[in-house]
C-alpha positions as CSV (number, residue, x, y, z in Angstrom):
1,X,18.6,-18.2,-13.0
2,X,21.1,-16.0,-13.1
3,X,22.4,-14.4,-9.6
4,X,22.3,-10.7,-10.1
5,X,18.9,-11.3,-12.3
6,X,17.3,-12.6,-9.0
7,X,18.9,-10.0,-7.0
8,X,17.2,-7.1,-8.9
9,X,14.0,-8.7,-9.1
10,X,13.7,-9.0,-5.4
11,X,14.7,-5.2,-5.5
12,X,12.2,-4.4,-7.6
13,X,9.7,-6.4,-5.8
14,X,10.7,-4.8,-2.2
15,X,10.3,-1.5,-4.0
16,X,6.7,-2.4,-4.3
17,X,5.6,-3.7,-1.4
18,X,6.8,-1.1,0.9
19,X,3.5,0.7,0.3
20,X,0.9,0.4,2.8
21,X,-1.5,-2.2,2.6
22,X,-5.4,-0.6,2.0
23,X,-8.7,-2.3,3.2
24,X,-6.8,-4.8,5.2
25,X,-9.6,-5.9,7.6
26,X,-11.7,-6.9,4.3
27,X,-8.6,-8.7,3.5
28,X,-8.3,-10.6,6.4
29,X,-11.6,-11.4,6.5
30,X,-11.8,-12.7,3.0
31,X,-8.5,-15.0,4.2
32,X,-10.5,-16.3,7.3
33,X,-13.0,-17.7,5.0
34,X,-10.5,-19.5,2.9
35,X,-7.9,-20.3,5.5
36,X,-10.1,-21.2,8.4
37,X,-8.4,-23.5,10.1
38,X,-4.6,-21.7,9.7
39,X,-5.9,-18.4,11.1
40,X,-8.4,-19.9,13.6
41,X,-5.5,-19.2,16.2
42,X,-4.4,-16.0,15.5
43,X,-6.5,-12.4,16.2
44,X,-6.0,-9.4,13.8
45,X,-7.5,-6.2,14.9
């Protein structure tokens, strides 16, 4: 890959995930189901 290809795609990517994150208990939730035993020792509230 070429270097400054990779460089603006993880600008353009940062661009996009700077916005807040909506519905994230439902989110977690859904990723306790699927990932029980990685989040089983970690609380989100």
């Amino acid at each position: 890959m070429n270097p400054k290809l990779g460089y603006l795609t993880i600008q353009s990517l940062q661009i996009k995930w700077s916005s807040p994150t909506y519905n994230w208990k439902e989110i977690i939730n859904q990723f306790s189901i699927i990932f029980e035993e990685r989040i089983k020792s970690h609380r989100f509230e």
